[in-house]
TORBA-597523 format. One record per residue: residue number from 1; x negated, y negated, z negated of N, C-alpha, C, O, CB in turn. Coordinates in steps of 0.05 Angstrom, whole numbers, plus 5000, padded with zeros to 4 digits. Glycine has a CB too. Layout:
% TORBA-597523
ATOM num n.c1 n.c2 n.c3 ca.c1 ca.c2 ca.c3 c.c1 c.c2 c.c3 o.c1 o.c2 o.c3 cb.c1 cb.c2 cb.c3
ATOM NUM    X    Y    Z     X     Y     Z    X    Y    Z    X    Y    Z     X     Y     Z
...
END
This chain:
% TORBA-597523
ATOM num n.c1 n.c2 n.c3 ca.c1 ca.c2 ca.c3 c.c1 c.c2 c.c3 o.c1 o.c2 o.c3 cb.c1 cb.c2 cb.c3
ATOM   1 1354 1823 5837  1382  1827  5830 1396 1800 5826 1420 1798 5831  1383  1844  5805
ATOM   2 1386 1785 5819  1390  1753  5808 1386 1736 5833 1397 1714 5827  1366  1743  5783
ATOM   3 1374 1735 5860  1378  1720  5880 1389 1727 5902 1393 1751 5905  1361  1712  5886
ATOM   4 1396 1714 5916  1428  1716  5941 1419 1699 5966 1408 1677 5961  1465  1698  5927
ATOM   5 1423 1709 5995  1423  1692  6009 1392 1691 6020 1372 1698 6006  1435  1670  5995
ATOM   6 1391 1682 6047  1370  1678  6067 1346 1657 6048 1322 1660 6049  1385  1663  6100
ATOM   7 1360 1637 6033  1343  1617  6013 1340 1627 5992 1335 1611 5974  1351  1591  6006
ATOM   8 1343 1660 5982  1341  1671  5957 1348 1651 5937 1332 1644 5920  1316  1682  5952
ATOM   9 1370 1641 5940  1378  1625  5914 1385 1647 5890 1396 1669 5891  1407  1605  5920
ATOM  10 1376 1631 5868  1386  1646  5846 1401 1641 5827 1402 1617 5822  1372  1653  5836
ATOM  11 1414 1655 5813  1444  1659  5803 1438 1643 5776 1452 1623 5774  1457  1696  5799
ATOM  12 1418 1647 5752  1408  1633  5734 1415 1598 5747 1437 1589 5740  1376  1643  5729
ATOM  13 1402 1584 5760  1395  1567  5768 1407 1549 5790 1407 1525 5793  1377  1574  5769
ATOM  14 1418 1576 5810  1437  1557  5835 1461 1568 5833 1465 1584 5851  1428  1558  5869
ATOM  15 1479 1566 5817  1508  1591  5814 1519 1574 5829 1530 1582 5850  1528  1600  5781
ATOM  16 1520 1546 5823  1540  1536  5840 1546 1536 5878 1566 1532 5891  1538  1510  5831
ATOM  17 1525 1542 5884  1519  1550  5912 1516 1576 5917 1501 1580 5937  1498  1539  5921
ATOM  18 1526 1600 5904  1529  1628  5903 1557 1633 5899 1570 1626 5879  1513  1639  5881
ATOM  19 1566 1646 5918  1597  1658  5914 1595 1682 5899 1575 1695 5893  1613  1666  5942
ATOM  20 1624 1688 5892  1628  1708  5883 1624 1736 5902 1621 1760 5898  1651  1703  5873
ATOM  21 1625 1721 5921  1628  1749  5952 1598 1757 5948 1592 1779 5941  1636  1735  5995
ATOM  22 1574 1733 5955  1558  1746  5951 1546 1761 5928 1523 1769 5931  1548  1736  5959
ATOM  23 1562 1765 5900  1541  1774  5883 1559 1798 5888 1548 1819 5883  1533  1760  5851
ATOM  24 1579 1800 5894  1594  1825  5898 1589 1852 5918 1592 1876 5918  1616  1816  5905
ATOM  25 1576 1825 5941  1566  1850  5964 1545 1867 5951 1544 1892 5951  1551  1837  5994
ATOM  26 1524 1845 5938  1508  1854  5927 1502 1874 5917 1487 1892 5925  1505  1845  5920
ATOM  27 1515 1872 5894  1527  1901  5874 1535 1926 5890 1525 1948 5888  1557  1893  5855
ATOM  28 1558 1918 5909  1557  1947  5918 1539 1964 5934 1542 1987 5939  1575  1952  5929
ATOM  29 1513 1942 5944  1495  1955  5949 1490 1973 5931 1502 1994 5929  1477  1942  5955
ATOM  30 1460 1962 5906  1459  1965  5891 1463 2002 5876 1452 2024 5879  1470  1944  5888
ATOM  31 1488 1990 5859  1505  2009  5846 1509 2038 5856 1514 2058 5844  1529  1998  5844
ATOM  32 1506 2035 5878  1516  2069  5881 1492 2077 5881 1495 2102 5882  1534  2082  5909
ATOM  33 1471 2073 5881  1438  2082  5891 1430 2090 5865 1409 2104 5864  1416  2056  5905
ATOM  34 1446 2080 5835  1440  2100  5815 1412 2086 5803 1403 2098 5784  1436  2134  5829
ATOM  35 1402 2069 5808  1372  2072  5805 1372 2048 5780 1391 2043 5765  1349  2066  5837
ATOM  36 1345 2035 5781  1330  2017  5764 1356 1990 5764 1365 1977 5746  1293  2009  5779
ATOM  37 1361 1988 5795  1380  1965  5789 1402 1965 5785 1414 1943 5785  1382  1951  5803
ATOM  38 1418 1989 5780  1440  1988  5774 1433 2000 5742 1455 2008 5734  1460  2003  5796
ATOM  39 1420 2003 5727  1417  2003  5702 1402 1989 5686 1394 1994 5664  1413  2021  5697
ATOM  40 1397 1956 5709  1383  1937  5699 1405 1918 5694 1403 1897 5681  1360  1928  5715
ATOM  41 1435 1932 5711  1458  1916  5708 1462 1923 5688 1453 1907 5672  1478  1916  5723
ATOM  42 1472 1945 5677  1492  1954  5667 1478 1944 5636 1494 1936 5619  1499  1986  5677
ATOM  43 1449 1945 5628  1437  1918  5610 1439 1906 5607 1433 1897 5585  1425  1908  5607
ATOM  44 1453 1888 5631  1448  1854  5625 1482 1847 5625 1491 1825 5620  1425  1833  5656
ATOM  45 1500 1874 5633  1535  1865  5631 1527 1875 5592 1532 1859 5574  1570  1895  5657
ATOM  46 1520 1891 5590  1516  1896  5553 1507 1876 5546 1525 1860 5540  1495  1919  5540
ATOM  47 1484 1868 5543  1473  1843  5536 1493 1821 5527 1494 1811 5504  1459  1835  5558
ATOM  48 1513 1812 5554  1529  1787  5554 1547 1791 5538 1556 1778 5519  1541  1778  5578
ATOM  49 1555 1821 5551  1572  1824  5527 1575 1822 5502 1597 1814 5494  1576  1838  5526
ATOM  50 1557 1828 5486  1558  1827  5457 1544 1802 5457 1527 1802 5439  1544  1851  5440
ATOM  51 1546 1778 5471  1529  1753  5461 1556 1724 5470 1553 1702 5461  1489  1751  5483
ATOM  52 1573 1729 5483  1589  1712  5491 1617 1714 5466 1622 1736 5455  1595  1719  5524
ATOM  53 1633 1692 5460  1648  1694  5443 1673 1709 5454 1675 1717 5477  1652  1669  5433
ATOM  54 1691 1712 5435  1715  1729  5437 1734 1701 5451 1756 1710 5456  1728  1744  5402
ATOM  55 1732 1681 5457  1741  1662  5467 1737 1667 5507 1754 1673 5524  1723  1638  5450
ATOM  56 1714 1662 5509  1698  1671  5540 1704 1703 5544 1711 1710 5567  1658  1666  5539
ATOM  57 1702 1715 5531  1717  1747  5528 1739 1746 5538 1743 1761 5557  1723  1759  5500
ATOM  58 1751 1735 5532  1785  1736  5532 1792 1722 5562 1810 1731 5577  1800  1714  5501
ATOM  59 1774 1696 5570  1780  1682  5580 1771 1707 5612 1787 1711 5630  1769  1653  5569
ATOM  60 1749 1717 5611  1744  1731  5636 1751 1757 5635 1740 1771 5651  1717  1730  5645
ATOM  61 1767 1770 5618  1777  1796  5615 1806 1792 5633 1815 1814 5639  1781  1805  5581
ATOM  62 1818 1776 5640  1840  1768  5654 1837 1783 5673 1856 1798 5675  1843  1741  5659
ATOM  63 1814 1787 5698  1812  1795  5717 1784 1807 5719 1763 1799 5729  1819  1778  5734
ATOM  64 1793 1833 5702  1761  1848  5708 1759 1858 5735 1740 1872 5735  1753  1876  5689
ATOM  65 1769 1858 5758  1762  1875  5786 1748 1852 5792 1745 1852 5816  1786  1888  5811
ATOM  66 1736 1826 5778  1714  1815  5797 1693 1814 5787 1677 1796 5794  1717  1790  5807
ATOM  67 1683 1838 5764  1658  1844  5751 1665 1872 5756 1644 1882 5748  1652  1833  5719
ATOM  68 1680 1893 5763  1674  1921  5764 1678 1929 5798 1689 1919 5818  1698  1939  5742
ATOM  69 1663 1949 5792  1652  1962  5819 1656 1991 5829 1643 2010 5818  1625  1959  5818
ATOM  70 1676 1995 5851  1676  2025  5847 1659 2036 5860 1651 2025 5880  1698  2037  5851
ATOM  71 1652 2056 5853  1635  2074  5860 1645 2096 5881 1669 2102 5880  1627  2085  5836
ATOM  72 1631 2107 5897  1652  2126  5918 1640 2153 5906 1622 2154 5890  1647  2123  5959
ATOM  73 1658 2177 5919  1653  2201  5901 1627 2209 5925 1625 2203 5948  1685  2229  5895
ATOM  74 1611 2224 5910  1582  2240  5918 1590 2266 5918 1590 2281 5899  1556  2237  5897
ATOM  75 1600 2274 5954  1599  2305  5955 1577 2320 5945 1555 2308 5946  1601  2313  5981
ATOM  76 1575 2348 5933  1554  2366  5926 1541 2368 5954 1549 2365 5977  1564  2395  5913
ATOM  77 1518 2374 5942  1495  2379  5959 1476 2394 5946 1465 2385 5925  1483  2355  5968
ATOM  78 1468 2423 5957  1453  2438  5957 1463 2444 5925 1485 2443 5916  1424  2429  5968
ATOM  79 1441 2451 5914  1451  2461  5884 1459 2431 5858 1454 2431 5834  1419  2483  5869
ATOM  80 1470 2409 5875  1481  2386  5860 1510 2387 5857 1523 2389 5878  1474  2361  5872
ATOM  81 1523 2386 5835  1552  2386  5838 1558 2354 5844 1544 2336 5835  1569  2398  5810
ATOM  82 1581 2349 5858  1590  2330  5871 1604 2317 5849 1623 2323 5834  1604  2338  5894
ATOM  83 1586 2293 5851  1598  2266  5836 1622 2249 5837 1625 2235 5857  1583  2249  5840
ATOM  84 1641 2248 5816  1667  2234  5827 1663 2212 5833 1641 2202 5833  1688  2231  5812
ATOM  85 1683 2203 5839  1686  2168  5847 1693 2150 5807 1713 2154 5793  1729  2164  5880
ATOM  86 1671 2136 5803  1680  2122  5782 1676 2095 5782 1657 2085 5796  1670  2131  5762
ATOM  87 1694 2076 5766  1684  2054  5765 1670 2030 5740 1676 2029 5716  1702  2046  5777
ATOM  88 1649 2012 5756  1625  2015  5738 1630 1968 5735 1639 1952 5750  1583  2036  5762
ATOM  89 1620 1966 5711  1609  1935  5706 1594 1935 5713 1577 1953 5710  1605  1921  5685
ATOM  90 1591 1907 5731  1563  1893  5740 1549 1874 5731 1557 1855 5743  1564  1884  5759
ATOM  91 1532 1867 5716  1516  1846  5705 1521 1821 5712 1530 1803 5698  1492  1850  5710
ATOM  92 1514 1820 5742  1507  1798  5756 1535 1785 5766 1535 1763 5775  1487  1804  5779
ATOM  93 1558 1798 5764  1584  1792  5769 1599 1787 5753 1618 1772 5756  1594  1805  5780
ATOM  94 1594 1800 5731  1608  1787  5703 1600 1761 5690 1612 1747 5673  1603  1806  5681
ATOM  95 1571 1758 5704  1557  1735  5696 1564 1703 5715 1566 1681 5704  1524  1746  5698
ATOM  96 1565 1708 5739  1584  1697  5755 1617 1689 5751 1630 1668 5754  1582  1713  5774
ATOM  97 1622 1710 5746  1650  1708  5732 1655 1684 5705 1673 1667 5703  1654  1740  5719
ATOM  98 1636 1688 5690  1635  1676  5661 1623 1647 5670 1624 1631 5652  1613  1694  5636
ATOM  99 1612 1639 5690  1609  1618  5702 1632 1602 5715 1639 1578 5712  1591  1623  5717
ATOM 100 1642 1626 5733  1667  1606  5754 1686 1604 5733 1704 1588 5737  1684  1621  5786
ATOM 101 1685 1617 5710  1722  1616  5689 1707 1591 5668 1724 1576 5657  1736  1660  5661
ATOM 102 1677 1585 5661  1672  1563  5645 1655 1546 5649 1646 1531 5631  1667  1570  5625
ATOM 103 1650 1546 5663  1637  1515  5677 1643 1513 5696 1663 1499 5698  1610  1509  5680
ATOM 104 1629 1524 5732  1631  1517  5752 1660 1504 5766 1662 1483 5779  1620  1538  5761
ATOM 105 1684 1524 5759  1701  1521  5781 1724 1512 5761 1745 1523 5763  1707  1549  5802
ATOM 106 1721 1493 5743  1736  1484  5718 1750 1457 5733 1739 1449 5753  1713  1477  5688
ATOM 107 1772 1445 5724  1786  1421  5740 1773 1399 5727 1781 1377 5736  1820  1418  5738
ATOM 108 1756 1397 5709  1741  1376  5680 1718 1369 5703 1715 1349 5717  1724  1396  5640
ATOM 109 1702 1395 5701  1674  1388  5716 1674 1375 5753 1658 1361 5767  1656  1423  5715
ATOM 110 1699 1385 5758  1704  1371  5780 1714 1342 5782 1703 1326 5797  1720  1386  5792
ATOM 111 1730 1336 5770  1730  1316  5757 1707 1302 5755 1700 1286 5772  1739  1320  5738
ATOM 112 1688 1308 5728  1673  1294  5716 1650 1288 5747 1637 1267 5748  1663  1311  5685
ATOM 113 1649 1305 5765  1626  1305  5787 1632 1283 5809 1614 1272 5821  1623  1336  5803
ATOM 114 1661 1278 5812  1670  1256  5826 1665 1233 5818 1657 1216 5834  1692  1256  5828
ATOM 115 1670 1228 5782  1670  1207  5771 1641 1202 5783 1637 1183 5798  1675  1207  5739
ATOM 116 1618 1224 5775  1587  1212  5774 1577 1198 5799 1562 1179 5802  1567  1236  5770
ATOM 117 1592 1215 5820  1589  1206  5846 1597 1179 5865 1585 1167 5883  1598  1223  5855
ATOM 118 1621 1174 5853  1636  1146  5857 1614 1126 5846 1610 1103 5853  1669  1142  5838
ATOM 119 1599 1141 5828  1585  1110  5808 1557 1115 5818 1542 1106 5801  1586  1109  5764
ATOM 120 1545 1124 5834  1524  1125  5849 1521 1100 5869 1501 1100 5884  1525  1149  5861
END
């Protein structure tokens, strides 16, 4: 759930070489399949949640459609009633998110990465 890409980079460790597209495609794999990994997300968007300040809260609540995921509706089948279309938080995209809004894609750290580089 945490690595992306033909070099399985991972999101802990290589965010900065992980787009947002790919943790997004990702997810909508994922998510509609109902299973272990979409409720290993929906743990780890809880998790962040209650562990990040009301500051970083605030700051990635601006644009939640790039941590939520819709879900498409599940016609009935056989004796299943048909599932609506709802939409769901993603772990791994909120977590991405809380990266590109506070560290990665900041005008400081870009900055500060030029400075380091000039002095190489």
């Amino acid at each position: 759930m945490l690595t992306y890409g033909p070099r399985a980079l991972n999101l802990l460790t290589q965010y900065g070489e992980i787009t947002m597209a790919q943790v997004r495609a990702q997810a909508e794999i994922y998510q509609p399949l109902l299973d272990h990994g979409c409720q290993n997300s929906a743990m780890m968007f809880q998790c962040i949640n209650a562990s990040i300040s009301t500051e970083v809260l605030a700051k990635v609540s601006t644009d939640p459609t790039r941590y939520r995921i819709q879900l498409p509706t599940v016609p009935a089948q056989g004796n299943q009633p048909a599932v609506p279309a709802e939409e769901v938080e993603d772990g791994p995209c909120f977590l991405k998110a809380i990266i590109d809004d506070t560290y990665a894609n900041t005008a400081t750290n870009v900055a500060l990465a030029r400075r380091n580089l000039a002095n190489l």
